[in-house]
Structure formats: C-alpha cells, structure tokens
N, C-alpha and C positions, 0 to 999 in steps of 0.2 A: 291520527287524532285531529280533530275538527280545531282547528285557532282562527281568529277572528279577520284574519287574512282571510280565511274562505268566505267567512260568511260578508265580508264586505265584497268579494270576488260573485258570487252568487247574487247579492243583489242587486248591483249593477247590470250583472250579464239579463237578468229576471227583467231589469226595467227597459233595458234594450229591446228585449223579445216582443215585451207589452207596448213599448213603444211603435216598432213594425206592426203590431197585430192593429192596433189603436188607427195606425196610418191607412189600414187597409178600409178599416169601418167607415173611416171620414172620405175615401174617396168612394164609397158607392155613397154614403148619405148624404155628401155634398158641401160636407161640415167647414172648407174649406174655402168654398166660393163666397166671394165678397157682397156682404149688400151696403156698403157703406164705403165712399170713396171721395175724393176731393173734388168730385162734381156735389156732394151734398145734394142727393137726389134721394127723397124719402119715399118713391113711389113704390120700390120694391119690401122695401120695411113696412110700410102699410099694407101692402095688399098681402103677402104673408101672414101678419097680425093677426086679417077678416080669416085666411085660411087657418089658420091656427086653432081657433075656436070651432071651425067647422069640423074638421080633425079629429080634437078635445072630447066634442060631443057623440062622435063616430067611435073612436077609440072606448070612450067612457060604455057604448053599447055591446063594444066587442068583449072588455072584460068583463062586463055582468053576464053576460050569455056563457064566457069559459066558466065562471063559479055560478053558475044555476045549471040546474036540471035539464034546460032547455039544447035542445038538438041541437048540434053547431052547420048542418043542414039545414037547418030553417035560415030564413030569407033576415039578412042583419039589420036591425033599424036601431037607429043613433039614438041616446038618452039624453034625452032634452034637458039642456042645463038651468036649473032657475036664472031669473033676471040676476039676482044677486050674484050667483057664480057668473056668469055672463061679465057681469063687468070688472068682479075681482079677478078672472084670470086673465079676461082680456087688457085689465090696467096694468096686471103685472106682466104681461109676455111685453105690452109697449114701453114699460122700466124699464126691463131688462135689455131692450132692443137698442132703447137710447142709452142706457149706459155703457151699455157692451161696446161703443165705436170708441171708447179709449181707457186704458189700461194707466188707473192712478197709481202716481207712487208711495209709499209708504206701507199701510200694515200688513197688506195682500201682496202676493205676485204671480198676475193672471199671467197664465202662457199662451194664451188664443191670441192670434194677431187680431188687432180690437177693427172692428168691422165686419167680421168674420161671423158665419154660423157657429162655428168650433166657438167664438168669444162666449158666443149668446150659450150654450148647451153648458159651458165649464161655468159661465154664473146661476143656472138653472140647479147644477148638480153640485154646487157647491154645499157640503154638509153646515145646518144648524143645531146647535145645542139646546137649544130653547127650548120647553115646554111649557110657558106662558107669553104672553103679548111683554108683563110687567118685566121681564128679566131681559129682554129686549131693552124695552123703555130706560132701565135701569143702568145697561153698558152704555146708552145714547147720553145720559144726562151726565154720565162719568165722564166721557169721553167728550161732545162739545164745550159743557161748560167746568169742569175741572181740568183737564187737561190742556185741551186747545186752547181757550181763553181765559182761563186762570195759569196755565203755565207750571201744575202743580201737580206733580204723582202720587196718589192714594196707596199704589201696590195692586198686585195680582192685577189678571186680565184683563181690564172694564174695555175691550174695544169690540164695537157692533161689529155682529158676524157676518160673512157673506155679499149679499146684494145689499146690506145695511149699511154696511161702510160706505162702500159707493155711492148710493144714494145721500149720505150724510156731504160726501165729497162732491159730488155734481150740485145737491141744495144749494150748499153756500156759493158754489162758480156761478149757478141760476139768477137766486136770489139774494146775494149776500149775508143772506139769514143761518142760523142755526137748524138743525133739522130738529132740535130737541124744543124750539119754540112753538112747536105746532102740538105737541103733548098739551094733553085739556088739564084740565086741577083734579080729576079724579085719577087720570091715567100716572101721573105725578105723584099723587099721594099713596100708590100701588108699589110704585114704582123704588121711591124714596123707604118704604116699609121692609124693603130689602138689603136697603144699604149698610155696611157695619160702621161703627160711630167713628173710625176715622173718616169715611167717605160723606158722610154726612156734616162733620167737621170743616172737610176743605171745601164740600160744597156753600156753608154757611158764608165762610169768609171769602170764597167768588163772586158769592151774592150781594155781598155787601162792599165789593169793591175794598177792601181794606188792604191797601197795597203795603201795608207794615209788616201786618201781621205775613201777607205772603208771600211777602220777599223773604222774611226770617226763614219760611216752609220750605222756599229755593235753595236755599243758602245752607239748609240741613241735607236737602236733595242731592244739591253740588257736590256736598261733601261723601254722600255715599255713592256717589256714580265716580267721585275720585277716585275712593278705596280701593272701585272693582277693577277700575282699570289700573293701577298700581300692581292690583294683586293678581291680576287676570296671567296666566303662565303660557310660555312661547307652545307648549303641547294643544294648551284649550283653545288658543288665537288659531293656531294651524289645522287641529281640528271641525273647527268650525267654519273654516273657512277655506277647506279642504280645495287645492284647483285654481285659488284664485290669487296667483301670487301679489298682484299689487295691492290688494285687497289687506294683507295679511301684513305687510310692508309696512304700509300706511298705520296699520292698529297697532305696531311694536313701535313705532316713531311717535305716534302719539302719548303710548304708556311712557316712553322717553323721557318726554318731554313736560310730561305730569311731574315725574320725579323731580328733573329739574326744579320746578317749579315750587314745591314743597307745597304753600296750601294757595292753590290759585282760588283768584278773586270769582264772582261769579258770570265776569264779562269774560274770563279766561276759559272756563268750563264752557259757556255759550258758545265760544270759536272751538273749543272740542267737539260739541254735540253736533256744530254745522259741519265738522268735517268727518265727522261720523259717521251722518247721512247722505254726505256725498261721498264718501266709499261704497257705504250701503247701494245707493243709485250705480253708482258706478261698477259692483259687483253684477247688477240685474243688468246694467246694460249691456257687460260682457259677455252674455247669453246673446246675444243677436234678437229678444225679443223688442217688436216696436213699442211704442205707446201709442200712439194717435195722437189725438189735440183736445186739450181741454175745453177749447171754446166751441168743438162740436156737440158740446153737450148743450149751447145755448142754444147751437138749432134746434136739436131734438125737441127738447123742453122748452115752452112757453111758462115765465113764471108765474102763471096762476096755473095753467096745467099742472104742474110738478106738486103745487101746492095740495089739490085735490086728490092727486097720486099717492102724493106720502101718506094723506093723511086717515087714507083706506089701508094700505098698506101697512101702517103704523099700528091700526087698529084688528087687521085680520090677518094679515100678511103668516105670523107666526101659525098661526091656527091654519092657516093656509097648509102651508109646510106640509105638518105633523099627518096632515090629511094621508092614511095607507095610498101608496102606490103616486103621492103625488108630483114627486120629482120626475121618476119614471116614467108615468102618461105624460107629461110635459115633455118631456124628450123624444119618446116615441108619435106624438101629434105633431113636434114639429118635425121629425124628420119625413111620416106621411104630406104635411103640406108643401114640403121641399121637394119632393118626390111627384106630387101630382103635378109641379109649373114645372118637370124638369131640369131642376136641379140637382136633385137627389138619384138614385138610379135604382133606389127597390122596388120599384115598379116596373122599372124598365127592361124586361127578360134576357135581353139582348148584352147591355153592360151591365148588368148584375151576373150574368153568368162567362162571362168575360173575364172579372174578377176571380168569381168562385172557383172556375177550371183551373186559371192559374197557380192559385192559393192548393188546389189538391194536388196537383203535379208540384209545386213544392215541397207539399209537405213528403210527398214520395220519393222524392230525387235526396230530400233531407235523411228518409229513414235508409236511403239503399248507401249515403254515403258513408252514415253513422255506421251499419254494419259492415262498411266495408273496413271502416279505420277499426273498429273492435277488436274483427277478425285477425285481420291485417296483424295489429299491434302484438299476437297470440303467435303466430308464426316466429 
C-alpha cells in the first residue's frame, strides 16, 4: 500500500533523474558558459543579442514551414519580423540579459548562476499567469506603492510575476524610482478597475501619505503575523522547511520568544520580520546558489535606457508572453545563436554526438543492470 513515504521517495528520486537529464541539455546547448564576469565586459551579451534576432527570424520560418503545407525540402527562408517585433523582442532578450547577471533576493529564487545562459533561459521560461497587460499593471501598483512604500499588506498574492519582479528590482537600484511610475493615467485606471476595495483602500491612504491612519493598518498587521507565528506548530515549521536545520531553529526560537512577549510593540514584530528574512536569505544561501551583484545592474542599464525598456515592456511585454510557442522559440533562437559562435554544441556533429553516444550506452548499461538486479533478486 502506497504511504506518502513513497510518494515523497519517488519525487525526489524523479527530480534527481530530471536533474542529470537537465545537466546533459545545458552541456551541449552551452547553458552553462558564462557571458557575464567581473571583467564587466558586454561585448559577448551584445553580439549574442544582434544573433538572437537573427535566430528569432530563421526559427520563426522554420515553424511556419512545419505547420504549412509546404515541403520541408524546399530551400528555408527566415520570416521577417516587423519593425515592431524587431525591437520588442530585441528590448526584451537585452532585459533579460541585463537582469539575468544577478539573482535578487526576496520573492523569486532563481537557481541559474546569474551570468550564465542557464540564468538568462530560466528567466525567459519562467511561467506568467497574466492574460492582460492590466493584471500586470495591477500586482506592480500593489506591490511598489502599498507594500514596498506604504509598508502595508492588502492579502493574497499582488507580487509581479517572473521577469517583472526583477525588473521592478533592478528599476529602483537604476533609477531610485518606482517601476509603477512609469504606468500612464489610462494604464492606472485599467489597472486600479481590478482592485477589491481593500486594496483600493490601502492604496488611498499611501497616497495620501497618512501615516496615522497606516500605522493603525501596521499595528493590525503586526498583530496577525503575531498569531501565526504563536500558532504556527513544530510539524508545519519542520515541514516547511524540510533539510534545513538552522533554518527551522531559528523559526521555533522566534515563536519563543513571541510568546514571551505577550503583545509585542510594532518595533518588536519589525526585529521578527528582519530576522525572518535573514533566515529566509540564509535558507537560499545554504543551497550553494550565488547572487552576483546588484550594482552590475548599473552597468547593464543606462537610466533612461531602462526607462524606455520598461515602459514597452509594461505595455506589450504581457501580450508578448501569451504569444503560441513564445517562450519556446525564445529558447530554441537562443540556443541556435549559442551554437552558431560556438558555444553551444548542436551544430557541432562532433560534441553533439559525443554526448549523445554516451547518454545511449548509458542508458544500456542502466537497462542490463536493472535486469540483472530483477533477476538476480528472483533467484
């Protein structure tokens, strides 16, 4: 009989297999090699970029010819991308280039060592939920100006998805600005049409600076981030944070120390939350994953460039997405232009198939040993 013993045994073992399988893809595609290092040298991210769109437009010919009619014999010619895709894909592979050289902390946690192809591909294929620009817009206005600088939680989700965050987090290192001040008064009034009347509520009093009223909203907060850790149990702390014993440590000493406290002030809950998120930090860094550096986001981005960026991005980016097969050709153009300089090895007959012989003699030497323990075990 199946117990949940197994099924956590099974999924581990699944993510291990996926894992090797994953490792093998990145060393022929090249997912691995660095284009971003403490020399701060952009010349390989740039000309990549120019290749990328070349790729893009080649790739884009390849799949109309598999779903047309047309003979996959006849001679391939690229489908010319309009001006406008032209510079919306091309702004976005140069985001994501420049973002991808560091790995922020908080909502996300990228596992690509930031510099990497691997960084740049895991922010390309990172999934969006979005089916408008407005619902977008709508997590950004929640999340810079109620949360971040109003200091106030509405509930449920409001945090930008994907390469949104990011960008929301590189904006402000760039420019010290908001990413949600680049939203025009129509995109706002889209945006805000969404909102349920508490978020509309604490937006109100952000806006108006009323630090009475939203200290009172704190101090309600405090008191419910109290309870959970009060109530939060040694099973859910452990489960959660399965592996990571200081991790787990630290969050029963805090509950502790709540208790103690009966109703702490809201400057007591603040020194909770900061050691919170340096557990939190502290949990991701015991993964051996790096960050990079926040201030190479200054290189990448020029602050009016970013400016310009966002605020295409802002406005098509999501339409972007939703576009059939567009993560996918993204992924598959850049690993053909990684492959054309070199980088990559599916071009290259010789370590592509290097790889591939290997990987079939595994899997052979895997199937003769499996039936041998089968057997074996039956004897």
């Amino acid at each position: 009989m199946l117990t949940y013993s197994d099924i956590e045994e099974f999924d581990i073992r699944k993510k291990k297999l996926e894992y090797r399988y994953i490792g093998l893809l990145d060393l022929v595609s090249g997912a691995d090699e660095v284009y971003w290092d403490a020399s701060c040298d952009t010349s390989l991210k740039n000309h990549i970029s120019e290749e990328f769109l070349t790729a893009m437009e080649l790739y884009h010919g390849y799949r109309f010819q598999l779903e047309s009619t047309k003979s996959l014999l006849d001679e391939l010619e690229p489908v010319q991308l309009s001006d406008e895709d032209k510079e919306l894909y091309g702004t976005f592979f140069d985001t994501v280039t420049s973002l991808a050289v560091y790995n922020e902390p908080g909502e996300i946690s990228w596992l690509g060592t930031p510099g990497t192809w691997r960084a740049v591909i895991e922010r390309i294929k990172y999934p969006l939920s979005y089916k408008t620009s407005a619902e977008l817009h709508k997590d950004l206005i929640i999340w810079n100006e109620i949360i971040e600088e109003g200091k106030m939680f509405p509930g449920g989700k409001s945090v930008p998805e994907g390469i949104f965050y990011s960008l929301s987090c590189a904006y402000t290192e760039v420019t010290g600005e908001k990413l949600s001040s680049l939203l025009t008064k129509p995109q706002r009034k889209a945006a805000m049409a969404l909102m349920t009347e508490k978020e509309l509520k604490y937006l109100e009093v952000a806006q108006k600076h009323d630090e009475k009223l939203s200290s009172k909203i704190r101090q309600e907060q405090n008191r419910e981030e109290e309870l959970f850790y009060q109530q939060i149990t040694d099973d859910e702390i452990e489960k959660r944070f399965a592996g990571h014993e200081d991790v787990i440590k630290s969050i029963k000493d805090l509950r502790n120390q709540l208790e103690r406290l009966g109703n702490p002030t809201s400057e007591q809950m603040h020194l909770v939350q900061r050691v919170m998120k340096k557990s939190a930090h502290k949990m991701f860094d015991s993964l051996g994953i790096p960050r990079g550096d926040a201030s190479d986001w200054r290189v990448c981005f020029d602050s009016e460039g970013v400016k310009t960026a966002s605020k295409l991005l802002l406005e098509k980016g999501v339409e972007m997405y939703n576009r059939r097969h567009f993560q996918e050709d993204c992924v598959n153009a850049l690993y053909l232009a990684l492959s054309s300089n070199g980088i990559g090895s599916w071009l290259d007959k010789e370590r592509f198939y290097a790889v591939h012989d290997n990987m079939r003699e595994a899997i052979s030497n895997s199937n003769k040993t499996i039936e041998e323990i089968k057997y074996g075990n039956k004897r």
